[in-house]
C-alpha positions in Angstrom: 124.2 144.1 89.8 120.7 142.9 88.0 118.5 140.8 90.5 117.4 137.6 90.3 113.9 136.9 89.4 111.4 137.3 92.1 110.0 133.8 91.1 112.6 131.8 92.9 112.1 133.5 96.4 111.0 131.2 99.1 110.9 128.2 96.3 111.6 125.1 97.7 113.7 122.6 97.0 112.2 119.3 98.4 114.1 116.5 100.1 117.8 118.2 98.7 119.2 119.3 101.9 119.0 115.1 103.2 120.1 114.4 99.7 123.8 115.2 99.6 126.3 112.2 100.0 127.2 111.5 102.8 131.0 109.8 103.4 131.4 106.1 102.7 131.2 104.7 106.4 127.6 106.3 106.0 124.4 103.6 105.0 122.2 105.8 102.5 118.5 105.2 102.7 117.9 108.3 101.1 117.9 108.2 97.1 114.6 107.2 95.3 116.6 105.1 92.9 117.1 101.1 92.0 119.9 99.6 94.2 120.5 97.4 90.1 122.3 98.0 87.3 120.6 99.0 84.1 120.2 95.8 82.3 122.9 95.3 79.5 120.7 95.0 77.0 119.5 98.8 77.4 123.1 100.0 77.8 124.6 98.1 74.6 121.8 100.0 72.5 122.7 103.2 73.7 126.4 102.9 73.0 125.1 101.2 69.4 123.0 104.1 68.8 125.9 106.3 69.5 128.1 104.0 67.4 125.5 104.1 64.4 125.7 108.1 64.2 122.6 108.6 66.3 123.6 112.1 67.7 121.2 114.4 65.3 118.2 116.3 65.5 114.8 113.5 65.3 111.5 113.9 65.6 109.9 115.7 68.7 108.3 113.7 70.5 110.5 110.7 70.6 110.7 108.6 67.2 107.0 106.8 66.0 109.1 103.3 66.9 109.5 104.2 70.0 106.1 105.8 70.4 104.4 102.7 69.1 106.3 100.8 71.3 105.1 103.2 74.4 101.4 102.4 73.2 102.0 99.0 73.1 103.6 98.9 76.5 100.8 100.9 77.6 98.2 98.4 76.4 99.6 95.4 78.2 100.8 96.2 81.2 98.1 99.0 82.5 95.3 99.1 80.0 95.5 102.4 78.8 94.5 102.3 74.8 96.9 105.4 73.6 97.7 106.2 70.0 101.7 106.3 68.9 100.5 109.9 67.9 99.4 110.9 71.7 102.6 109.7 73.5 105.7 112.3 74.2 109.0 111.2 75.3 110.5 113.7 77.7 114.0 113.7 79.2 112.8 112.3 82.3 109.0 112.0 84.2 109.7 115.3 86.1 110.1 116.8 82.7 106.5 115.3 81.5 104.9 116.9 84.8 105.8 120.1 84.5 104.5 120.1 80.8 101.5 118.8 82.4 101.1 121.2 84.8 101.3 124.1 82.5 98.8 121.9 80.0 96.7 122.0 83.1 96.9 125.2 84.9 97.4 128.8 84.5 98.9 131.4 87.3 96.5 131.2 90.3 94.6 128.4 89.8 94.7 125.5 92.5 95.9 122.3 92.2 94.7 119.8 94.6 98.0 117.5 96.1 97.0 114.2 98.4 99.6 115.2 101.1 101.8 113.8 102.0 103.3 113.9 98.2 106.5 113.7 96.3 108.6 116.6 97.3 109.2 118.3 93.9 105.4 118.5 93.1 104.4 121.6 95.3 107.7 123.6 94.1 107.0 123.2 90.2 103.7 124.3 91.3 104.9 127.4 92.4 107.5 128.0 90.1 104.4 128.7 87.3 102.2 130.3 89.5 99.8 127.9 90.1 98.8 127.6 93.6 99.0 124.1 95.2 96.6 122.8 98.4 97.5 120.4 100.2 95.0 117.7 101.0 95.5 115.3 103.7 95.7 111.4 103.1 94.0 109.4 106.1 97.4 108.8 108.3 96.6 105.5 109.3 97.0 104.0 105.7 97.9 106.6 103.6 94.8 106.2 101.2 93.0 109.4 100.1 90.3 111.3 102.3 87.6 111.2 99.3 85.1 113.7 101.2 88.4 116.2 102.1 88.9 116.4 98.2 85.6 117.0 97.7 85.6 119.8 100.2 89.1 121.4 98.9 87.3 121.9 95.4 86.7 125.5 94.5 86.2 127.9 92.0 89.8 128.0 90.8 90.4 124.2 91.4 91.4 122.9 87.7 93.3 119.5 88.4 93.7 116.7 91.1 97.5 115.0 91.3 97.3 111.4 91.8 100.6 109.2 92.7 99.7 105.8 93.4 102.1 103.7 94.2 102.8 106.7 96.1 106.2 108.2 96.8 106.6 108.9 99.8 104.0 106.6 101.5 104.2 103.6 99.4 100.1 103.3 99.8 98.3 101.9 96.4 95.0 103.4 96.1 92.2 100.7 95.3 90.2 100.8 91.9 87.3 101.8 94.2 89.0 105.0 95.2 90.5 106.1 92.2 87.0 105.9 90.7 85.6 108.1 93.1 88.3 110.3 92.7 87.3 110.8 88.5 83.8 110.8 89.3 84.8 114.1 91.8 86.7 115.5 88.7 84.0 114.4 86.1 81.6 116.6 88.5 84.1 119.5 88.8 85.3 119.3 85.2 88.8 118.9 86.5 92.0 117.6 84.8 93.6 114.9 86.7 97.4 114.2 86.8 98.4 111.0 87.5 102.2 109.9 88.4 102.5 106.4 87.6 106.1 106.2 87.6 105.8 103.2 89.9 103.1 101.3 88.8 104.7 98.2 88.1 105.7 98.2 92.1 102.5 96.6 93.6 102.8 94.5 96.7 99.1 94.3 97.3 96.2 92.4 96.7 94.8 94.9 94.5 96.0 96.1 90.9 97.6 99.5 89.9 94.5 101.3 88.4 95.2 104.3 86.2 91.8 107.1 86.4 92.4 106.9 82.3 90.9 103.7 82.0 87.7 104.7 84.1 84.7 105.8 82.5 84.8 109.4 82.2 88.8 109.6 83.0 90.5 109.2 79.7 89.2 112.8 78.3 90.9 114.2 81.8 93.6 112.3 82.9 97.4 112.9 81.8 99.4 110.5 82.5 103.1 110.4 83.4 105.2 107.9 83.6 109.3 106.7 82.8 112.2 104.3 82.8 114.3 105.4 85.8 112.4 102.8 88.5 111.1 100.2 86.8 114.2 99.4 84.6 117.2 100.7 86.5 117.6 103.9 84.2 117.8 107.2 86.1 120.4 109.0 85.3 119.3 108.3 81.4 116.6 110.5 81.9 113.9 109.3 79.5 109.7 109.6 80.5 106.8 110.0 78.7 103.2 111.6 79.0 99.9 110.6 77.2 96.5 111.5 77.3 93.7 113.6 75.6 94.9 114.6 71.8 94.5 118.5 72.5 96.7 117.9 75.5 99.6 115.8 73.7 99.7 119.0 71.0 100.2 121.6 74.3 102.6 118.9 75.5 104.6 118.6 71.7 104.9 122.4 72.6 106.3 122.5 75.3 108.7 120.3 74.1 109.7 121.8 71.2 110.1 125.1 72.7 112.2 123.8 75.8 114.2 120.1 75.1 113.4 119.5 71.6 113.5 115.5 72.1 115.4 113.3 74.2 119.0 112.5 73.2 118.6 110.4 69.8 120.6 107.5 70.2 118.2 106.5 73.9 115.6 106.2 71.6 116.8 102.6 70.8 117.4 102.0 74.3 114.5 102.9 75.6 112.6 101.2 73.0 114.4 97.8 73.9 114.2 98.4 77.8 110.3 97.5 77.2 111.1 94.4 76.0 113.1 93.9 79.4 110.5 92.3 81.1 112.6 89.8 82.7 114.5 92.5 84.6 111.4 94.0 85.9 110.1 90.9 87.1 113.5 89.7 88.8 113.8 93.5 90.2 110.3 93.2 91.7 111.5 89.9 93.1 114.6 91.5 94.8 112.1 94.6 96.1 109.6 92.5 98.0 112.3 90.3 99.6 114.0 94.2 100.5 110.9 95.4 101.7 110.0 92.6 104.3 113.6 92.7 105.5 113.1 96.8 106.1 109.8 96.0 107.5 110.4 93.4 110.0 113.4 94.9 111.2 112.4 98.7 111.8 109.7 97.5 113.4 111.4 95.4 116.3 112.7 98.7 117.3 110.7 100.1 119.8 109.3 103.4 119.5 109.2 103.0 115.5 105.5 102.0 113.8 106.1 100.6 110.5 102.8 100.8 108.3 102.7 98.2 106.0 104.0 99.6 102.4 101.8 98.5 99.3 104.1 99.5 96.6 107.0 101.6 95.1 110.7 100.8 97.5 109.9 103.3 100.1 108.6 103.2 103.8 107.2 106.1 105.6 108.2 105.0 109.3 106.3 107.2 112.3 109.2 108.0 114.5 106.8 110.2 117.2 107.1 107.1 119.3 110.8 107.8 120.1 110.2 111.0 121.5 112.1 112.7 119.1 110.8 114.8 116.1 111.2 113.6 112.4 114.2 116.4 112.2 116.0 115.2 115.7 115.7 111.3 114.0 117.1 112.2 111.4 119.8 114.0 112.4 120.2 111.4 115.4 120.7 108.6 112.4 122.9 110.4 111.0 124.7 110.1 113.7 124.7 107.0 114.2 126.0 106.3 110.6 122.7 105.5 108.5 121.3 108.6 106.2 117.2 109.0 105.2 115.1 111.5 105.3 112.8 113.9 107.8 109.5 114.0 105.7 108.6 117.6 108.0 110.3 118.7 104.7 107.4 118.2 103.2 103.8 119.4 104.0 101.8 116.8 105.8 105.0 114.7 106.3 105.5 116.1 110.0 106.9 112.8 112.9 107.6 110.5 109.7 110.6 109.5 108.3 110.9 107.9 104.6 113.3 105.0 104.4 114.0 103.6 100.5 114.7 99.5 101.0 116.2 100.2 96.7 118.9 99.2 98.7 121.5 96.1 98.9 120.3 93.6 101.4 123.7 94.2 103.2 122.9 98.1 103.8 119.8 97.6 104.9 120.8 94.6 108.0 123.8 97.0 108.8 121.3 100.0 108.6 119.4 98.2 110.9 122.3 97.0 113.4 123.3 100.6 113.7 119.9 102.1 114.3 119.4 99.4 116.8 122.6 100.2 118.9 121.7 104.0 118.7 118.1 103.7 119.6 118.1 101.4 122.4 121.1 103.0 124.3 119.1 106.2 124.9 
């Protein structure tokens, strides 16, 4: 019998094995994804796109509507001037990272991560042979250590990943940090990647600041970014990249020689879920109201320490106080009928748990009541 390829030994697969479903007496504050329906605006155009005959071959990278649309989006809500031309629709964000990773890397160069980070980042890393190093975020607040990056640059460094809101920390750097950070890769001629999948979620003082729209970022910086949080739309798989023209033709590429295009008739939907801006408002509404309630109650549990989360739906708990490791909690929750996850999964994540509040009010004040009675009868 043939063998597998060597490439998948020893890859990782995140946050998977605290993933699975658990039975229905069990409270899930595991999945990264909106406790909402998708807005029945966005649904009705899918199914009239599939009504209308929408099921063909279409352009590439998502149809110039939809592009322009993207642009406009882009413009408005995070002030990143992008041509129609320089925006590809992918079948999800995770889709428009790996292209950027391979746009940005080649086997054994570096790639710099502000750890702890989003699970899947270090194993698409890996899986094209670039090598990722982990730098640590200052624990207390989650916000990057802007002298360790500098220190973690070498030779064979060629791109910094920035997530901000950050998944799994929730921290929002400030404009002053993500400055400094494109000033480090304007010194180092370095690409940066930044994941703004949930840069509509800020709970802050400060704005969502993308490195394209500093001086010196928008030659560098690709952005990624996508429907699934912001409007409900996961399992509809639709994201986009943008950024340097050279870039967008590698990214056109990659798409044509792996997806092709997003399934046609979404191309509708996703074109009217930008217009949805009621439903993102009235989601964020839902989410700060969520993330107070998670807040306030994990930390009246003794043992827990509950740093404040500045945006996205998740909070990354310190559970060292209980005595137990982030593994043992876990498991203990479990338990005791409420599921999230060990972050020891990932590197830099060790005595932290991450929580997602994306969650019905009821779930999280049972979640709550459970963890309670489990926690204090020890």
């Amino acid at each position: 019998m043939p063998h597998v390829s060597s490439r998948f030994e020893g890859l990782g697969v995140g946050f998977a094995p605290y993933l699975q479903p658990p039975g229905p007496e069990v409270v899930r504050w595991t999945v990264g994804e909106p406790g909402f329906e998708t807005p029945s605006p966005i649904v009705d155009a899918a199914i009239r796109g599939l009504e209308e005959g929408k099921t063909k071959y279409t352009r590439g990278p998502g149809s110039l509507e939809l592009c322009n649309a993207v642009s406009e989006y882009l413009r408005i809500h995070h002030d990143i001037e992008a041509e129609a031309d320089d925006i590809v629709v992918t079948p999800g964000a995770k889709q428009a990272l790996l292209y950027s990773f391979l746009i940005t890397t080649m086997p054994g160069d570096e790639a710099i991560l502000l750890s702890p980070s989003w699970a899947s980042y270090e194993p698409m890393l890996e899986f094209i042979g670039a090598v990722p190093v982990h730098v640590n975020v200052k624990m207390d607040s989650f916000h990057p250590d802007l002298e360790a990056i500098r220190e973690a640059v070498t030779e064979k460094t060629k791109m910094i990943l920035i997530n901000s809101p950050c998944n799994p920390t929730g921290a929002v750097f400030t404009p002053e940090e993500i400055r400094e950070i494109v000033d480090i890769a304007v010194e180092n001629d370095l690409w940066i990647v930044s994941d703004e999948i949930y840069g509509r979620m800020v709970w802050v003082d400060w704005p969502h600041v993308s490195p394209s729209t500093i001086p010196g970022g928008k030659e560098r910086t690709i952005v990624v970014n996508g429907w699934s949080k912001s409007w409900a739309m996961t399992g509809m798989r639709v994201g986009f990249l943008t950024g340097p023209s050279e870039a967008m033709r590698a990214a056109v590429k990659s798409q044509a020689n792996s997806a092709s295009h997003i399934p046609t008739f979404m191309m509708d939907a996703a074109k009217v879920a930008l217009e949805c801006e009621d439903s993102v408002q009235e989601f964020n509404s839902e989410y700060r109201k969520r993330r107070n309630l998670m807040t306030k109650g994990l930390s009246s549990i003794p043992g827990i320490r509950v740093p404040e989360p500045e945006g996205a739906f998740y909070v990354f708990a310190d559970v060292t106080g209980t005595g137990m490791t982030d593994i043992e909690f876990a498991d203990g929750a479990l338990e005791a009928g409420v599921q999230l996850i060990p972050a020891s999964l990932i590197t830099g994540g060790e005595g932290f748990v991450r929580i997602s509040y994306a969650v019905d009010e009821e779930d999280i004040m049972e979640g709550l009541r459970r963890l309670k009675s489990w926690l204090l009868q020890e």
